[in-house]
C-alpha positions in Angstrom: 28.3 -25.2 -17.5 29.1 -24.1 -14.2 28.1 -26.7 -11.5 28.9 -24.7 -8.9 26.4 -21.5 -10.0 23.9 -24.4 -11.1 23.3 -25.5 -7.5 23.2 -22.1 -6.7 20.7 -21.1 -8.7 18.6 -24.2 -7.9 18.7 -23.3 -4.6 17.1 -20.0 -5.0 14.4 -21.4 -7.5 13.6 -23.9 -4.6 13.7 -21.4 -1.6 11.4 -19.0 -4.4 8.8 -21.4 -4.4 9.4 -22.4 -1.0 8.8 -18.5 -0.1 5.4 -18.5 -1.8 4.5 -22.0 -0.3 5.4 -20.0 3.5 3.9 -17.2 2.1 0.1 -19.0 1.8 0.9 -20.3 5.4 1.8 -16.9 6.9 -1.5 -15.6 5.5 -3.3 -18.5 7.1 -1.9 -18.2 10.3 -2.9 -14.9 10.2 -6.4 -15.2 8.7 -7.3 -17.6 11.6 -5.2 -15.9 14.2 -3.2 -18.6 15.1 -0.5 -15.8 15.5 -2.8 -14.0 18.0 -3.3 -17.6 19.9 -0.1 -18.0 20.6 1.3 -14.2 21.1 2.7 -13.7 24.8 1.3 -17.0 25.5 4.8 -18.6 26.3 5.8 -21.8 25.1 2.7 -23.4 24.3 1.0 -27.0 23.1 -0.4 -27.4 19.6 -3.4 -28.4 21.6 -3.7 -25.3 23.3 -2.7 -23.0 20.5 -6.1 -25.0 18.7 -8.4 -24.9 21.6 -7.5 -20.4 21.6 -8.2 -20.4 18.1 -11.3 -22.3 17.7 -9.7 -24.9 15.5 -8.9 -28.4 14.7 -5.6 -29.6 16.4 -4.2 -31.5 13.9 -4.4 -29.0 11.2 -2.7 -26.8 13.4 0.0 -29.0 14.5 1.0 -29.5 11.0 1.0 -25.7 10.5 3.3 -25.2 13.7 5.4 -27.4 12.2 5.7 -25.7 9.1 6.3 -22.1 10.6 9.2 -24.1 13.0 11.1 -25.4 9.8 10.1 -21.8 8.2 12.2 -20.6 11.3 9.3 -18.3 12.1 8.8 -19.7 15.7 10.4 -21.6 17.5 10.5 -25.5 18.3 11.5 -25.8 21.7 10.8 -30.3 21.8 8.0 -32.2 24.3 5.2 -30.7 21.4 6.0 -27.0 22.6 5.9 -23.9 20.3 7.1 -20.8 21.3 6.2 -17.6 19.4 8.9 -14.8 20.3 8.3 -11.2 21.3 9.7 -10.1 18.0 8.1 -12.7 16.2 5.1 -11.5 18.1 5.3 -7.9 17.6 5.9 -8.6 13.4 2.8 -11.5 13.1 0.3 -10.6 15.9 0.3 -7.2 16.7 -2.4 -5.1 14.5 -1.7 -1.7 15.5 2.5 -2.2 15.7 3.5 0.3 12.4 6.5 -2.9 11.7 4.0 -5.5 11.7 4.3 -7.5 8.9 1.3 -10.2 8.4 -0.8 -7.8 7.3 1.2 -7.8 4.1 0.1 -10.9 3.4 -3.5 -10.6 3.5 -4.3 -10.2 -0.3 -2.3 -13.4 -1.1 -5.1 -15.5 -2.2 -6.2 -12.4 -4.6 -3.0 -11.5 -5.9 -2.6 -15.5 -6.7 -5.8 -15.7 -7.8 -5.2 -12.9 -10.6 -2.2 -14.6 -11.8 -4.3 -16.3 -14.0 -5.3 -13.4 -16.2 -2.1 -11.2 -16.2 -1.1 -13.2 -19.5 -3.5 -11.6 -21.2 -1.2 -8.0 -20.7 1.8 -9.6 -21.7 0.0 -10.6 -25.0 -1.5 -7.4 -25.6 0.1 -5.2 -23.6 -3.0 -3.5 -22.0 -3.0 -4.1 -18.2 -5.8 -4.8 -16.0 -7.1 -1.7 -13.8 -8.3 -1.7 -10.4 -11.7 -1.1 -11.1 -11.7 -4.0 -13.9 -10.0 -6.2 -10.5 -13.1 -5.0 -9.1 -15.6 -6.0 -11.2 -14.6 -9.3 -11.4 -15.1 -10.2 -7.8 -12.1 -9.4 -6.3 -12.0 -6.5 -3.6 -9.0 -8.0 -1.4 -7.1 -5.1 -2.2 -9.2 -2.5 -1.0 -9.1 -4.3 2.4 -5.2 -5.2 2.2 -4.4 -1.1 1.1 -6.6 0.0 3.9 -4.9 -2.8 6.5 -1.4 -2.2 5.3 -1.9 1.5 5.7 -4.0 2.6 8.2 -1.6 2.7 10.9 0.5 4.6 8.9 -2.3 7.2 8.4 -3.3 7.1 12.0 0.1 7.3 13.6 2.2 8.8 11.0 0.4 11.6 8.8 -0.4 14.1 10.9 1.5 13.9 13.6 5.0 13.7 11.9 4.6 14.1 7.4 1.9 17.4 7.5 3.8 19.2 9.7 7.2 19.1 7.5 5.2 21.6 5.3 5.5 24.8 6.2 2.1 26.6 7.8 0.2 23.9 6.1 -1.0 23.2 10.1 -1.7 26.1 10.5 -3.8 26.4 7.6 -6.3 23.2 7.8 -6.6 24.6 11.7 -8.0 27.8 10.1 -10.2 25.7 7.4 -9.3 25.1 4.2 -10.0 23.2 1.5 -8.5 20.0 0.5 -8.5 16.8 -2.0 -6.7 13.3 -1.9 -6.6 11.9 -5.3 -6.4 8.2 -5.4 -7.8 7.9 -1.8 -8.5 4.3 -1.7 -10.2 3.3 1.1 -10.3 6.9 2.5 -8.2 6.5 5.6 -6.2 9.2 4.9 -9.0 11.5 4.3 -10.8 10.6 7.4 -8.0 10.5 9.6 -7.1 13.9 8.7 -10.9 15.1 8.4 -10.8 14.0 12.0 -7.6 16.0 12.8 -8.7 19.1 11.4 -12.4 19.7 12.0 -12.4 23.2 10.1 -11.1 22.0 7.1 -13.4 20.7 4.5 -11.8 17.5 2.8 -12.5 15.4 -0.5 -11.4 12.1 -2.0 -11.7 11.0 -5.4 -11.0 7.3 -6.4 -12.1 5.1 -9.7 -13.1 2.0 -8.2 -16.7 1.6 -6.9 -15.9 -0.7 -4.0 -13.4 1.3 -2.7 -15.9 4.4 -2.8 -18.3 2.2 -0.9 -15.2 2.0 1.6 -14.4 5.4 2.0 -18.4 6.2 3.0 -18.4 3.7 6.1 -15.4 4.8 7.0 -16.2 8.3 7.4 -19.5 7.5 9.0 -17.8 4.9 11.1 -15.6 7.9 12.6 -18.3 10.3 12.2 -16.8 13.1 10.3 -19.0 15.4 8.3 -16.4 17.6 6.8 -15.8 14.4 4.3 -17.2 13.6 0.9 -15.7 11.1 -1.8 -16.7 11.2 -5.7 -16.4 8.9 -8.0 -13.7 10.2 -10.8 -15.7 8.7 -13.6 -18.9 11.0 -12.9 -17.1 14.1 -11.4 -13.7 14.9 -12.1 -11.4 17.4 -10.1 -12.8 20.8 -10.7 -10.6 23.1 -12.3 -11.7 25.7 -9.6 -8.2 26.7 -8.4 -10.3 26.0 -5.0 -8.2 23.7 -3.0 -5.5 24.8 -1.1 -3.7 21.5 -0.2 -4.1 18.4 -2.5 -2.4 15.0 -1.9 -1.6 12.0 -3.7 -0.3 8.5 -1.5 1.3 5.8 -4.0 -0.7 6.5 -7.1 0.9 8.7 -9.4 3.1 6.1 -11.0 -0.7 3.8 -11.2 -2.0 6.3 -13.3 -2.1 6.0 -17.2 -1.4 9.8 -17.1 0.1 11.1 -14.7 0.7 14.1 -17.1 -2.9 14.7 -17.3 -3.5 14.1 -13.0 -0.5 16.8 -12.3 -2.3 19.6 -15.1 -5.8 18.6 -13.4 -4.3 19.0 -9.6 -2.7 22.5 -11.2 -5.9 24.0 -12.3 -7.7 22.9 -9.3 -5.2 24.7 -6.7 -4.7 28.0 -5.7 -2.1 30.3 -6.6 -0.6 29.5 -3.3 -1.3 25.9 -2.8 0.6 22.8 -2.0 0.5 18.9 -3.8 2.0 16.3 -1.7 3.5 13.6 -3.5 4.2 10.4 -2.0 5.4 7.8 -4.3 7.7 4.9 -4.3 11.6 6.1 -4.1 14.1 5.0 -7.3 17.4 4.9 -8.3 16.7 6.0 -11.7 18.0 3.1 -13.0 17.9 -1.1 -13.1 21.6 -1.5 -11.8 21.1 1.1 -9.0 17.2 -0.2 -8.1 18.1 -3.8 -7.9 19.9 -3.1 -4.8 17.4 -2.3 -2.8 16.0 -3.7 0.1 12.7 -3.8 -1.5 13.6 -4.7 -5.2 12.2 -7.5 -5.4 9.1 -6.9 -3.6 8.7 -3.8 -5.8 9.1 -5.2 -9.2 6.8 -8.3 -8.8 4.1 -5.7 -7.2 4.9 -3.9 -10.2 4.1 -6.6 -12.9 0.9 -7.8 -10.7 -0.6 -4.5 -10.3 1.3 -1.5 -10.1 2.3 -1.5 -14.0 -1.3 -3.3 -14.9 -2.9 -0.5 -13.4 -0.3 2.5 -15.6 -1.1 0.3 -18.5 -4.8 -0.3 -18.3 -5.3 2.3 -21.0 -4.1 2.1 -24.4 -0.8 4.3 -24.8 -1.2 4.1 -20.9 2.3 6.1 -18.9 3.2 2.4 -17.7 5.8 4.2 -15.4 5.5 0.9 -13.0 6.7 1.0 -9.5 10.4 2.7 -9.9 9.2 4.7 -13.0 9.3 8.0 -11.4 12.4 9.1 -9.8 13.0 12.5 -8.0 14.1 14.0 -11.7 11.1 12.6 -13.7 8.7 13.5 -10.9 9.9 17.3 -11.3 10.0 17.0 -14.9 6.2 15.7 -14.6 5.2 18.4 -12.4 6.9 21.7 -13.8 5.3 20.0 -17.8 1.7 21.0 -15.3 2.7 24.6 -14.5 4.6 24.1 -11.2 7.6 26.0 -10.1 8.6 24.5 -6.7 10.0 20.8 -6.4 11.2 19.9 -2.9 12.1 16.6 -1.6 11.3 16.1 1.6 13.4 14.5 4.6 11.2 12.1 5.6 12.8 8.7 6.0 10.7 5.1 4.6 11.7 2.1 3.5 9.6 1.9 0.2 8.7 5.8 -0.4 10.0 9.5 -1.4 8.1 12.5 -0.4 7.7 15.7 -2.3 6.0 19.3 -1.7 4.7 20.7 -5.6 3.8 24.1 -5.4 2.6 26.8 -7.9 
C-alpha cells in the first residue's frame, strides 16, 4: 500500500463529491439569480445581495459563504462579497457565449435520473429521451436550448454556414433544408430567420421538445418553419433537400447507419450534410487527456450512451464513439463520396461537410 497515492486519491474522491455538492449550489445561485444580484454591484452585503434577489438573508449568507470557500467570489471581511468581472461574465451574463451557469441548469434532472440508470447497466438497454420525457422530466429540453442558443444566434450563421462553399448563396436564393435532431428548434429558427427564402424543417422524437420548437418559431415569427414528429413522418426519401444538418446527435442515435442512408436518399445529387459532433481521439489513452474528458464520459453514461443504447442492438457509439475515421466510414457505408473536416475551432466539437 502506497500511503502517499492513498491520500491522494482521497483527496480527489473528497474534492469529487465536494464538486457535486458546489455543483447543486452553482445551480441555485443561478436558479434564484443571486449571481445576477450581485453582478457589477461591487463589493456588496449579504443583506443587500437578499433584499436584490427577493430572498431570505440568512439562506443567502450561508450560500455566500459557500461560493467564498468554493473560491467562486470573493471574501473581502466586514460581511462583504465581491463577485468579479470574470466571475461575473461566467455566472451572470445570459447572452456572454463563455458563460458557464447555464451548464448547470439540468442538475436537479440529471441527479434526479441517477436513480434509474441502473436499470441499463443490468440490462444493457438505455433510457431515450423521449422515455426521459415521459416520465416527467423535460429539464433537458430547456438546458439544450439554454446551453445552445447563443451558439445558434451568434455563431451559425454568421461564422460555421459560411465555411461551406455557396451554401449562402444558396438559402439566399431559397432552398430546401432539414435539421435532424433539432431539439428545441433554435437552430432552425434562427436560420429560418436568416434566410427568409429558404424553406426549413426539423424533425425530433421527443414530444416536448416538438411542443418547443412550435413556440419558438411563432415566438420569432417565422413561417418558412415546420417540425414533425420522427415517429409519424420520417425524412422523405425525396432527394428534395439541398442542405441537411445534424448538431450533436449522430453519436445519440441507435443507428446512425440507418440516419446517414435516410439523409442520403433525401438529398440532392448536389447537396450538403453538416455534421457537428463531439471531437475524439479515437482512443481511451488519447481522449482522457482532454480538457473535457471527464465532462464528456459522465454525459456519456447519463445520457449520451442511454440515448445510442435505448434500442436493443442499439450503435451505443457514446460521446467519443465517432471519430473523424468512423464518421467517414459511417457516411461513405450511406452512399457519400466527399468527407471534409472543417476548420472550425470548439472546445467539445468537430465539424464535417458530407456530400453526394
Amino acid at each position: 500500500m502506497d500511503d502517499n497515492k492513498l491520500s491522494e486519491l482521497s483527496k480527489r474522491i473528497m474534492g469529487a463529491y465536494e464538486g457535486a455538492l458546489v455543483s447543486g449550489m452553482v445551480y441555485l445561485g443561478d436558479e434564484m439569480g443571486l449571481y445576477r444580484a450581485m453582478h457589477e454591484q461591487g463589493p456588496i452585503a449579504s443583506e443587500e445581495v437578499a433584499g436584490r434577489a427577493g430572498l431570505h438573508e440568512r439562506f443567502v449568507r450561508e450560500w455566500l459563504s459557500l461560493q467564498a470557500a468554493a473560491g467562486l467570489i470573493e471574501y473581502q471581511g466586514n460581511g462583504l462579497f465581491y463577485l468579479s468581472p470574470e466571475a461575473g461574465l461566467l455566472l451572470a451574463e445570459e447572452d456572454e457565449l463563455r458563460s458557464m451557469a447555464r451548464w448547470f441548469d439540468n442538475f436537479p434532472q440529471r441527479t434526479a435520473l441517477l436513480s434509474e440508470i441502473p436499470r441499463s447497466f443490468k440490462t444493457g438497454i438505455g433510457i431515450s429521451w423521449s422515455d426521459v420525457e415521459k416520465g416527467g422530466t423535460s429539464g433537458r429540453v430547456q438546458w439544450m436550448e439554454r446551453l445552445l442558443r447563443p451558439w445558434y444566434e451568434q455563431v451559425l450563421v454568421q461564422a460555421v454556414l459560411p465555411e461551406l462553399d455557396g451554401l449562402v448563396e444558396e438559402l439566399n436564393a431559397g432552398a430546401r433544408v432539414a435539421d435532424v435532431g433539432c431539439g428545441s428548434g433554435v437552430a432552425v429558427v434562427t436560420m429560418a430567420e436568416a434566410f427568409p427564402e429558404s424553406d426549413f424543417h426539423g424533425w425530433e422524437i421527443a414530444p416536448l421538445a416538438l411542443d418547443r420548437c412550435r413556440e419558438n418559431a411563432i415566438q420569432a415569427g417565422v413561417t418558412n418553419a415546420s417540425f414533425h414528429d420522427v415517429n409519424n413522418l420520417q425524412l422523405p426519401e425525396d432527394n428534395s433537400f439541398s442542405f441537411v444538418a445534424t448538431f450533436d446527435c449522430v453519436h445519440d442515435m441507435t443507428s446512425p447507419d440507418e440516419l446517414a442512408t435516410a439523409i442520403y436518399n433525401s438529398m440532392t445529387a448536389d447537396g450538403r450534410w453538416l455534421i457537428v459532433d463531439p471531437t475524439s481521439k479515437g482512443s481511451l489513452e488519447e481522449n482522457i487527456k482532454m480538457p473535457l474528458a471527464v465532462f464528456g464520459y459522465a454525459a456519456s453514461v447519463a445520457g449520451c450512451l442511454q440515448s445510442a443504447m435505448s434500442d436493443p442492438g442499439g450503435a451505443g457509439h457514446g460521446v467519443f464513439g465517432l471519430p473523424a475515421p468512423a464518421m467517414q466510414e459511417l457516411t461513405e457505408k450511406a452512399g457519400f463520396t466527399r468527407f471534409r473536416q472543417l476548420d472550425i475551432a470548439h472546445a467539445m466539437n468537430s465539424y464535417y461537410e458530407v456530400r453526394p
